[in-house]
mmJSON file of the N, C-alpha and C atoms, coordinates in Angstrom:
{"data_MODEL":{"atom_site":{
"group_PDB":["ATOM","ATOM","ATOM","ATOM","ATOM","ATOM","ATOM","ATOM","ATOM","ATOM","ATOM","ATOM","ATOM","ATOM","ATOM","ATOM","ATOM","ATOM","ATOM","ATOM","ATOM","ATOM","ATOM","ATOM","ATOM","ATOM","ATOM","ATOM","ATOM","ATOM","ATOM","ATOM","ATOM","ATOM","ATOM","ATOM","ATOM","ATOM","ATOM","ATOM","ATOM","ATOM","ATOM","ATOM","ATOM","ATOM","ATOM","ATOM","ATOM","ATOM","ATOM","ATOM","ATOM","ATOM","ATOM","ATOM","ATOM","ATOM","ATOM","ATOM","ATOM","ATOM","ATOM","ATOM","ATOM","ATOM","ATOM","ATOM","ATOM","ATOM","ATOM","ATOM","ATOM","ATOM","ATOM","ATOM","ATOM","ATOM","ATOM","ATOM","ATOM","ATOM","ATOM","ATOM","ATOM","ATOM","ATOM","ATOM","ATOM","ATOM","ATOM","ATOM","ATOM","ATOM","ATOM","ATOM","ATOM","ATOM","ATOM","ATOM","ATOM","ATOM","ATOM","ATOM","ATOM","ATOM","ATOM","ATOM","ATOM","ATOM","ATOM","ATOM","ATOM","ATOM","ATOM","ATOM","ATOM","ATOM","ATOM","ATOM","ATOM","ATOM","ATOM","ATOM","ATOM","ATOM","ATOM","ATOM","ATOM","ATOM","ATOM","ATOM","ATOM","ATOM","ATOM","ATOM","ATOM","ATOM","ATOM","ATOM","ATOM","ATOM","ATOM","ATOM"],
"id":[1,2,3,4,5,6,7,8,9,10,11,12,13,14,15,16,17,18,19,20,21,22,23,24,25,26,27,28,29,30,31,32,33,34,35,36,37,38,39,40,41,42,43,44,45,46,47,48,49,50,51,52,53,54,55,56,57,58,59,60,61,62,63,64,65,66,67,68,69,70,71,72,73,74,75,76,77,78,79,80,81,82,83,84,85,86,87,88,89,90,91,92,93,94,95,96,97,98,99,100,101,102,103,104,105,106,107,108,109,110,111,112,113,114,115,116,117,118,119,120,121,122,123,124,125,126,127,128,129,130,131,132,133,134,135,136,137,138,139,140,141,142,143,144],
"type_symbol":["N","C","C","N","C","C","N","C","C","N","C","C","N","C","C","N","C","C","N","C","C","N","C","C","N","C","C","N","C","C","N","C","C","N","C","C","N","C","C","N","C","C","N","C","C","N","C","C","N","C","C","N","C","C","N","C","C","N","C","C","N","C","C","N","C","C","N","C","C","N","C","C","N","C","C","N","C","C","N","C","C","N","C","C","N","C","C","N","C","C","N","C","C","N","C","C","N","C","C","N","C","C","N","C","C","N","C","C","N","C","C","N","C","C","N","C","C","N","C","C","N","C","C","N","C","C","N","C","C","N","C","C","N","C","C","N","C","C","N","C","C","N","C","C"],
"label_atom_id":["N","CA","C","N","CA","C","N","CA","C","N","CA","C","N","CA","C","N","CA","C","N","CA","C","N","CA","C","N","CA","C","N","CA","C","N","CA","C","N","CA","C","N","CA","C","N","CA","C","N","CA","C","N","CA","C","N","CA","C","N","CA","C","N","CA","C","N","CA","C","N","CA","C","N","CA","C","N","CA","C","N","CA","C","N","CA","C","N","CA","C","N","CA","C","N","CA","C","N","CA","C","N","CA","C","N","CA","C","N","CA","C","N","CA","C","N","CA","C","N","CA","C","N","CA","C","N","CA","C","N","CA","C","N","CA","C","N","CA","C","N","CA","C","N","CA","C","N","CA","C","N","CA","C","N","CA","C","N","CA","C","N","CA","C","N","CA","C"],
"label_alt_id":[null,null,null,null,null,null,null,null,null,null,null,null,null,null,null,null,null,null,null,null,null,null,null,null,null,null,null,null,null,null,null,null,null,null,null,null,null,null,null,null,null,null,null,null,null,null,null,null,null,null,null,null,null,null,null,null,null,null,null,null,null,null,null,null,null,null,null,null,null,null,null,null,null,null,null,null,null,null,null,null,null,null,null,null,null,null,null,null,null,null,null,null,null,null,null,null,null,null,null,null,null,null,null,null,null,null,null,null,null,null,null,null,null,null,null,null,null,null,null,null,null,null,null,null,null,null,null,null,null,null,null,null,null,null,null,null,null,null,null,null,null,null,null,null],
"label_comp_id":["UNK","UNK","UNK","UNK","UNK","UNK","UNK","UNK","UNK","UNK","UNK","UNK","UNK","UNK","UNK","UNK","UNK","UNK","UNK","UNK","UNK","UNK","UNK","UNK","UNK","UNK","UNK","UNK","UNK","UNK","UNK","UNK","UNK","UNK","UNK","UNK","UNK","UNK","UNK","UNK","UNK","UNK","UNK","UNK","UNK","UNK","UNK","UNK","UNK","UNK","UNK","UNK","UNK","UNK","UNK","UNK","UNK","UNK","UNK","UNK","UNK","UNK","UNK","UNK","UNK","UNK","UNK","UNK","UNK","UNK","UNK","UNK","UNK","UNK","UNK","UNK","UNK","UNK","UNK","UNK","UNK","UNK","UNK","UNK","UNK","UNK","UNK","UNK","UNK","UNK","UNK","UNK","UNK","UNK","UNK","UNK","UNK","UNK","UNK","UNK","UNK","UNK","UNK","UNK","UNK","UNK","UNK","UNK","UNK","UNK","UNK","UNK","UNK","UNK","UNK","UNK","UNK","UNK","UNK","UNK","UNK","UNK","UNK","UNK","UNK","UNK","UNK","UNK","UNK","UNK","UNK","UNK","UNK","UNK","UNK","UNK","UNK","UNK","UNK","UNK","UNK","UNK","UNK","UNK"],
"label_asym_id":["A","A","A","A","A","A","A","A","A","A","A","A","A","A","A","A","A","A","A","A","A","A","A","A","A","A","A","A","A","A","A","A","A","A","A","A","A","A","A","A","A","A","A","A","A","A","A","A","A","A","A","A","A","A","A","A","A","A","A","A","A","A","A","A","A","A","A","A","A","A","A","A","A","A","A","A","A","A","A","A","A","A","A","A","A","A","A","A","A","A","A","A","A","A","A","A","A","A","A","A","A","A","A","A","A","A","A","A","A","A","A","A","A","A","A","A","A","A","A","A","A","A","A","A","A","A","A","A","A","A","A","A","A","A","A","A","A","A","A","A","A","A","A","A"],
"label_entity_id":["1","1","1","1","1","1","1","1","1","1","1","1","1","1","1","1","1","1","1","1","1","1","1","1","1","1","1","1","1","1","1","1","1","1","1","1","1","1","1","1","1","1","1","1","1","1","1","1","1","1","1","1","1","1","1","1","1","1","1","1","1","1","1","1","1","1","1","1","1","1","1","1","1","1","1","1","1","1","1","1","1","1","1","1","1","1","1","1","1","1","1","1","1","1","1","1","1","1","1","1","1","1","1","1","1","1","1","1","1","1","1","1","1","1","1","1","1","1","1","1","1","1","1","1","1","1","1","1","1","1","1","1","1","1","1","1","1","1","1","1","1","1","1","1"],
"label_seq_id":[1,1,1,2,2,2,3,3,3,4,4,4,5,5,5,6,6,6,7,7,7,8,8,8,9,9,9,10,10,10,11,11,11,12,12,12,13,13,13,14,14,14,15,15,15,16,16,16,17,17,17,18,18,18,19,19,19,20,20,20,21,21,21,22,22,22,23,23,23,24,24,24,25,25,25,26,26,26,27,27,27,28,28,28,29,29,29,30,30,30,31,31,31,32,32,32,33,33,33,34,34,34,35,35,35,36,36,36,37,37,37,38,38,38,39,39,39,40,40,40,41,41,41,42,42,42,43,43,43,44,44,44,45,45,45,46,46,46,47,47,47,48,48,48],
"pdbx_PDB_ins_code":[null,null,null,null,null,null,null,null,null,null,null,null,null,null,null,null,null,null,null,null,null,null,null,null,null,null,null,null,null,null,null,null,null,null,null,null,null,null,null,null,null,null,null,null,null,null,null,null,null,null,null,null,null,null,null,null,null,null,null,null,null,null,null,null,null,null,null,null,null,null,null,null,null,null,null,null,null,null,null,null,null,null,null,null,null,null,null,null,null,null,null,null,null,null,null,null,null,null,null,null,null,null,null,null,null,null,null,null,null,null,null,null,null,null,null,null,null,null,null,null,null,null,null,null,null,null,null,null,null,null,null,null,null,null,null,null,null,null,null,null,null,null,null,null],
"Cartn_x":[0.842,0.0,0.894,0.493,1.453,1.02,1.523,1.22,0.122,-0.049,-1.257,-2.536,-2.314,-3.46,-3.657,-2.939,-3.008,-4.2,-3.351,-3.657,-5.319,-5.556,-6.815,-7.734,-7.466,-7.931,-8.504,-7.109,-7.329,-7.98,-8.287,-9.276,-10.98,-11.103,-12.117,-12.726,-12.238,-12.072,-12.436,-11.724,-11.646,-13.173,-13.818,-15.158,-16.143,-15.82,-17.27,-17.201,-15.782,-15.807,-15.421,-14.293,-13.725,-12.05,-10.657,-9.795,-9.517,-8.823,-8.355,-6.275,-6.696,-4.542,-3.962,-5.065,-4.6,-4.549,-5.498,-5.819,-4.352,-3.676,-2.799,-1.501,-1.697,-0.308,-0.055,-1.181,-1.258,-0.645,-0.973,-1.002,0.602,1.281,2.483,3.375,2.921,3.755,3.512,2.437,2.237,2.963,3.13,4.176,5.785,5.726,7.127,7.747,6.646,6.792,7.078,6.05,6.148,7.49,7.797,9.058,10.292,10.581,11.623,11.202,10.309,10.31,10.94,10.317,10.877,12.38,13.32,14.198,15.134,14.591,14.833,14.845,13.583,13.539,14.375,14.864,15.858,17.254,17.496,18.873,19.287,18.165,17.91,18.088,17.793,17.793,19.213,19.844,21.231,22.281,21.906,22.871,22.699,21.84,21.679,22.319],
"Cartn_y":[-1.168,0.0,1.239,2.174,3.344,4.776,5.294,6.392,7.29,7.363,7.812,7.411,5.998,4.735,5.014,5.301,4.733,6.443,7.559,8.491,9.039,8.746,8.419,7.392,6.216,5.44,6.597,6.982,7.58,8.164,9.494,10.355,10.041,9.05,8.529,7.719,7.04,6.884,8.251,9.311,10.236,11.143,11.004,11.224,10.856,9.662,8.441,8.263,8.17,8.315,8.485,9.761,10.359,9.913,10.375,10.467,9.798,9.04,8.824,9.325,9.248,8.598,7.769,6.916,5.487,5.678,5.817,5.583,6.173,7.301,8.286,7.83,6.719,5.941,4.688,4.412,3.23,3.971,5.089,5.44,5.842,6.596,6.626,5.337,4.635,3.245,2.683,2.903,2.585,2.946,3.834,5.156,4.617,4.459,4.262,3.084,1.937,0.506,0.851,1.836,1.529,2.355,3.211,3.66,2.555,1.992,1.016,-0.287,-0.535,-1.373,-1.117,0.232,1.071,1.272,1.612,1.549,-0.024,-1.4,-2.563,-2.538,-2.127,-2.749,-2.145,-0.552,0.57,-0.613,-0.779,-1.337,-2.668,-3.669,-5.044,-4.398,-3.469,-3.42,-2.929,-2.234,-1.679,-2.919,-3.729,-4.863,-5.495,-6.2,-6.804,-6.337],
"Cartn_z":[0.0,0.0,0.0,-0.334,-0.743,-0.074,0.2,1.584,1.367,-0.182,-0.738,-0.435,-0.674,-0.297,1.427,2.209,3.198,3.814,3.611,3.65,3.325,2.082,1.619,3.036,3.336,4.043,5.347,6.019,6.859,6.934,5.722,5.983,5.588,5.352,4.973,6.712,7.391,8.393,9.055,8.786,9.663,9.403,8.356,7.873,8.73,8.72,9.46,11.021,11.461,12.457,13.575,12.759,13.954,13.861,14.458,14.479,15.983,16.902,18.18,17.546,19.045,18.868,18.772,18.732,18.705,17.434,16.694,15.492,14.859,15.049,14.548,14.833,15.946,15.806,14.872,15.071,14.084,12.489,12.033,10.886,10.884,11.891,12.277,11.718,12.524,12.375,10.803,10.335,8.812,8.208,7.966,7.004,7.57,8.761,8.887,7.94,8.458,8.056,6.288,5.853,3.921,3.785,4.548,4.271,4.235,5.215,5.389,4.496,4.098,2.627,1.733,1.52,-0.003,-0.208,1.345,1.231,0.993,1.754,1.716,-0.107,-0.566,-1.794,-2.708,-2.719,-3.016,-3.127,-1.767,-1.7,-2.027,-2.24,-2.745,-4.202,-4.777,-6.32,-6.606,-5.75,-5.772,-5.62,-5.155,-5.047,-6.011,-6.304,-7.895,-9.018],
"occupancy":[1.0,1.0,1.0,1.0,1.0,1.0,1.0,1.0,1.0,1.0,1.0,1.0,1.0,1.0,1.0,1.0,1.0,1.0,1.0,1.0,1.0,1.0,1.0,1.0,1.0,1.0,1.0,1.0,1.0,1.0,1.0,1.0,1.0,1.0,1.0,1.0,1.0,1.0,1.0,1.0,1.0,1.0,1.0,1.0,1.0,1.0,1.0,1.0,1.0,1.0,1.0,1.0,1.0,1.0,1.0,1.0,1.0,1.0,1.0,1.0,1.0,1.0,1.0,1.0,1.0,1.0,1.0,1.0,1.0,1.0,1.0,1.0,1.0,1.0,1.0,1.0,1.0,1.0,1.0,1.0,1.0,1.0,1.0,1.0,1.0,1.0,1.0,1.0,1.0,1.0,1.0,1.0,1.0,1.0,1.0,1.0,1.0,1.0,1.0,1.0,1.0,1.0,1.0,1.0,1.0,1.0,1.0,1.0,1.0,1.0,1.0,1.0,1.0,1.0,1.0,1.0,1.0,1.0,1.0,1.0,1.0,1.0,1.0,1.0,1.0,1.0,1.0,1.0,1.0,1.0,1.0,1.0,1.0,1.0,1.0,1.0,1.0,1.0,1.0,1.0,1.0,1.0,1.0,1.0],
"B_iso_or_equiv":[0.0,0.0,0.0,0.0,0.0,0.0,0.0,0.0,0.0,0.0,0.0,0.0,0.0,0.0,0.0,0.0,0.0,0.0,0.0,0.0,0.0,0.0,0.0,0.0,0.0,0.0,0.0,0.0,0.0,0.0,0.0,0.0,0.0,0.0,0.0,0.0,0.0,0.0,0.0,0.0,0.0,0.0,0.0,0.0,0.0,0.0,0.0,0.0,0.0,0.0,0.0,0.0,0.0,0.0,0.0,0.0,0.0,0.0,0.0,0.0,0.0,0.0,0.0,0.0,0.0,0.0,0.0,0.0,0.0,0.0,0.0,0.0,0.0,0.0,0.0,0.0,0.0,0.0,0.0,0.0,0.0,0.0,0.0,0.0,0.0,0.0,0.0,0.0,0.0,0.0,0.0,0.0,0.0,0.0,0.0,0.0,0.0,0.0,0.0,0.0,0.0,0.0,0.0,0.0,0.0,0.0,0.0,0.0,0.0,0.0,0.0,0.0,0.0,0.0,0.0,0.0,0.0,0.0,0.0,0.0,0.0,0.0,0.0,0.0,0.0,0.0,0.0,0.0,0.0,0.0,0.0,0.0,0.0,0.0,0.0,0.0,0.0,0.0,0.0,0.0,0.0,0.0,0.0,0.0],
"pdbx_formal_charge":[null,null,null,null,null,null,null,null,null,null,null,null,null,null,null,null,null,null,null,null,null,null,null,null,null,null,null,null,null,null,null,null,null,null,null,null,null,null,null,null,null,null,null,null,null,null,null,null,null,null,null,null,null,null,null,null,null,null,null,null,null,null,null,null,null,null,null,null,null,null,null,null,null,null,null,null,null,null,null,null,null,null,null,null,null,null,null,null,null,null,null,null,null,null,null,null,null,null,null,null,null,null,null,null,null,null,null,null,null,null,null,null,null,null,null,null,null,null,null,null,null,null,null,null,null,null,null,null,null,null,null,null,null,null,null,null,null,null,null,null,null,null,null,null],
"auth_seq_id":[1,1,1,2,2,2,3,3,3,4,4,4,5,5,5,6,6,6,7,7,7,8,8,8,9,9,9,10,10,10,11,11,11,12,12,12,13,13,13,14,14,14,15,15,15,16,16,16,17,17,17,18,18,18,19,19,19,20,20,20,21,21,21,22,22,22,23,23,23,24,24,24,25,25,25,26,26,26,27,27,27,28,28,28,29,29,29,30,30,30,31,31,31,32,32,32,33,33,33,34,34,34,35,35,35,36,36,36,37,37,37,38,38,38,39,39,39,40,40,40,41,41,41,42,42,42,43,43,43,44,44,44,45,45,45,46,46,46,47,47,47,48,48,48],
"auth_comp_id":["UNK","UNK","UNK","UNK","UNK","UNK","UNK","UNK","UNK","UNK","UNK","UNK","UNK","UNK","UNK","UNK","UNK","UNK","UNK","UNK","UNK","UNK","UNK","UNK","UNK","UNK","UNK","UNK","UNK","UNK","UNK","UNK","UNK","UNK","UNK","UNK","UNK","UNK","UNK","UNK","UNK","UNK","UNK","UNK","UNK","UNK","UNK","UNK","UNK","UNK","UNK","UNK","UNK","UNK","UNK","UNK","UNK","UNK","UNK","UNK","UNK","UNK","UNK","UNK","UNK","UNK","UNK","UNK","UNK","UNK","UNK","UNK","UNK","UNK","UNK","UNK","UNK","UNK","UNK","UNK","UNK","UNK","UNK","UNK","UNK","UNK","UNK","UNK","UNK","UNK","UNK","UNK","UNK","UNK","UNK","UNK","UNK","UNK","UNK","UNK","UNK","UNK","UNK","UNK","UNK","UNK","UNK","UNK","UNK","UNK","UNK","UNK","UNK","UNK","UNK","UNK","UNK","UNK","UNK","UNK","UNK","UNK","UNK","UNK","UNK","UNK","UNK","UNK","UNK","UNK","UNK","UNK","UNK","UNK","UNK","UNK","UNK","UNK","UNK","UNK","UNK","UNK","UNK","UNK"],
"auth_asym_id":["A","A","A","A","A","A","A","A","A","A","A","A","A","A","A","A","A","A","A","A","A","A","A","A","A","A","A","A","A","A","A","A","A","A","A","A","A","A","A","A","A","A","A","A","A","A","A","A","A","A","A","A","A","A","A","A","A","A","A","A","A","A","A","A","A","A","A","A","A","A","A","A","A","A","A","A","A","A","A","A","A","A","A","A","A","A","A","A","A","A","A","A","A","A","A","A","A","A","A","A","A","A","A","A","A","A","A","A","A","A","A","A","A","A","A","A","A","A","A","A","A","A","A","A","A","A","A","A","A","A","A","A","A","A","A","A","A","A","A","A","A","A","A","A"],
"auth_atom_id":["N","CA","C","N","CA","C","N","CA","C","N","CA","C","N","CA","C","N","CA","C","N","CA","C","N","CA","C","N","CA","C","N","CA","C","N","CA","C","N","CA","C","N","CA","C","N","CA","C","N","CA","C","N","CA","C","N","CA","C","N","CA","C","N","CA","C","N","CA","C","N","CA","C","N","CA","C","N","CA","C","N","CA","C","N","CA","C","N","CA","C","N","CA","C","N","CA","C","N","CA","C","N","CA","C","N","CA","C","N","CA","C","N","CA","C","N","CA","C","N","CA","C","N","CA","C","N","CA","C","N","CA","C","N","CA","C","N","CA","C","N","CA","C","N","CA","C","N","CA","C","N","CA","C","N","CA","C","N","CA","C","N","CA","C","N","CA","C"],
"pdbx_PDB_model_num":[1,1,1,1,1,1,1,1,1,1,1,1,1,1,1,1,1,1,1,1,1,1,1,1,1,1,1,1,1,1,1,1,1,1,1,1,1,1,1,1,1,1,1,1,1,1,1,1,1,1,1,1,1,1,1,1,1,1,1,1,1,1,1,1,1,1,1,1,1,1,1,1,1,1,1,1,1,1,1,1,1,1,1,1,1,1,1,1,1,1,1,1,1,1,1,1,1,1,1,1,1,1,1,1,1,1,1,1,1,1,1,1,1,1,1,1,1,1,1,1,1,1,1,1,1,1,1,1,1,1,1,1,1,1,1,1,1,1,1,1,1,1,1,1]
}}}
């Protein structure tokens, strides 16, 4: 999923029903997580 995707999600969520902090960490940790893929997959392609 791509931060766009995820972003979108969120605020759609954030429409219906509302925002917590929980919720905002979770989304935290999302973004982090697709970040450190992108870089895994960055540097998996650099080695090849």
């Amino acid at each position: 999923m791509s931060e766009k995707k995820l972003y979108e999600k969120l605020m759609f969520y954030k429409k219906k029903y509302g925002v917590t902090q929980e919720m905002l960490q979770h989304y935290q940790w999302a973004l982090e997580t697709i970040k450190q893929r992108q870089l895994q997959i960055k540097s998996n392609d650099l080695e090849d």
